[in-house]
Residue, then its C-alpha position, 0 to 999 in steps of 0.5 A: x497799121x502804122x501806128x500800131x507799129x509804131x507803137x510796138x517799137x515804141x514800148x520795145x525801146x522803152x523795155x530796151x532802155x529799162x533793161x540798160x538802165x537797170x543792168x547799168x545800176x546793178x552793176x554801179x552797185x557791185x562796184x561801189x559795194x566793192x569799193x566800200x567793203x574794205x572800209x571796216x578792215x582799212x580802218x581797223x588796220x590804221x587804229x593803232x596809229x591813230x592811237x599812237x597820234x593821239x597819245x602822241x598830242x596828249x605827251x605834246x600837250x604836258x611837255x612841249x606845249x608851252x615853247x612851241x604852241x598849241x598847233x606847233x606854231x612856235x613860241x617867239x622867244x621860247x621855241x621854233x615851230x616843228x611843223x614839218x620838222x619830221x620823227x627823225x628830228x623828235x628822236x634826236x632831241x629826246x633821246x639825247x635829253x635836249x628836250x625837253x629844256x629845262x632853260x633857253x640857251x644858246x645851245x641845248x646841251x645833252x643830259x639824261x634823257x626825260x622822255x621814256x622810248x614809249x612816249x618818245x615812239x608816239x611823240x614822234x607819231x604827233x609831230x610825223x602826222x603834222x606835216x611829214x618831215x624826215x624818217x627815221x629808218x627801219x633799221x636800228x642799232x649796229x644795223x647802221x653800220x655800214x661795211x666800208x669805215x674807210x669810206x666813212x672816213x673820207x665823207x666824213x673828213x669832207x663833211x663833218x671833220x671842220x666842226x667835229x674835228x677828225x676822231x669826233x671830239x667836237x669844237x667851238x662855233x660862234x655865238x656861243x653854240x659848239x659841236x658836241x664830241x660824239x663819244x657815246x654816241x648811238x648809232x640812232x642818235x648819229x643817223x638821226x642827226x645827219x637826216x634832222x640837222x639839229x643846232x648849227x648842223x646842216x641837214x643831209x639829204x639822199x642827194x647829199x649822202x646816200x644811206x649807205x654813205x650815211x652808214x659808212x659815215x657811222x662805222x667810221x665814227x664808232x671805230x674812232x670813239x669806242x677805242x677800237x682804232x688806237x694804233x698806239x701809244x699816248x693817244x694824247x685825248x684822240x684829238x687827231x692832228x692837233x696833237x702833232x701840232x701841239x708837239x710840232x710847236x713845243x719842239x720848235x720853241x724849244x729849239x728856237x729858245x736853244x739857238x738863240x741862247x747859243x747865239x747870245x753867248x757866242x756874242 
């Protein structure tokens, strides 16, 4: 008899154990089929990207290739690697027509831009998968202006003025390398320029310049280089304080000339 119930429970735990392990499949199956039926729908929303990147190497292989390597290494004596220099940096050099060059030099001067915006929007695709980098934002044109020009004024004396001078117009750097006027000057193009750093200019982080600090910034700029900020007069090329210098400096020479030409006849 005892045998007999302990066979009894035996199969009991077996039919027990059986139903467990069959209510635990099922139910790791409805959770994979769960996880995996979205699969198709993800995909198909990332196509258009991955579209975007491709045509993005294909432009990089016929325009950029040869100065910056097969997987954007660089090229010793030709071009820097672009590995995780960002879509912010992409735009910027193309858009101002920087790049492509046309030959080495100290520094790449702007010119009509090569690149139409298509290519541009999927080179950026390219560059942006291979290693991240800096953004651009989602707001574009006059969006980037920001609401306190006065503000901007005041980063921008802080920040910009020693190489742009105070109205933007630019001066020289060493090692033949300069800071371009920034007359005509897109928004895009100055909000780009801020986060990528191109040449001789430092890169601006959210810690150093929020964007909002980084709008301001380009409202001040646009009102002094679209001639909306002229409070009169000659504005004598908008060159700032050195105007008042140069004049400060006539008007001394002259009046030290005419003292010592009085001295002299005096003796």
């Amino acid at each position: 008899m005892i045998m007999k119930r302990l066979r009894s429970r035996s199969k009991l735990h077996r039919r027990v154990a059986g139903l467990l392990a069959l209510a635990v499949a099922l139910i790791g199956a409805g959770a994979l089929y769960s996880l995996v039926l979205p699969a198709p729908q993800t995909a198909q929303a990332n196509q258009p990207d991955s579209v975007a990147v491709q045509q993005g190497r294909q432009i990089y292989n016929t325009t950029c290739i040869s100065c910056h390597g097969k997987n954007l290494e660089g090229v010793d004596g030709r071009g820097p690697s672009l590995v995780g220099i960002g879509e912010a940096a992409v735009y910027f050099q193309t858009e101002t027509g920087r790049m492509p060059a046309v030959q080495q030099g100290a520094q790449m001067d702007e010119k009509p831009r090569v690149l139409t915006p298509d290519e541009i929007e999927k080179l950026m695709a390219f560059i942006q998968s291979q290693g991240g980098g800096p953004t651009m934002p989602e707001e574009r044109g006059e969006e980037l202006r920001g609401t306190d020009p006065a503000r901007g004024g005041e980063l921008f004396r802080l920040n910009c003025a020693s190489c742009h001078n105070f109205t933007g117009r630019g001066g020289a750097l060493s090692s033949g390398k300069f800071a371009p006027e920034l007359d005509g000057s897109t928004e895009d193009e100055i909000y780009a320029a801020m986060l990528s750093g191109p040449e001789s200019m430092p890169r601006f982080s959210e810690r150093q310049l929020t964007p909002e600090e980084k709008k301001d910034i380009i409202a001040y700029v646009k009102s002094v280089t679209d001639g909306n900020n002229n409070p009169g007069g000659n504005p004598i090329g908008g060159l700032g304080p050195q105007s008042e210098g140069l004049i400060a400096f006539i008007v001394g020479m002259a009046a030290l000339l005419g003292i010592t030409l009085w001295i002299g006849a005096k003796h």
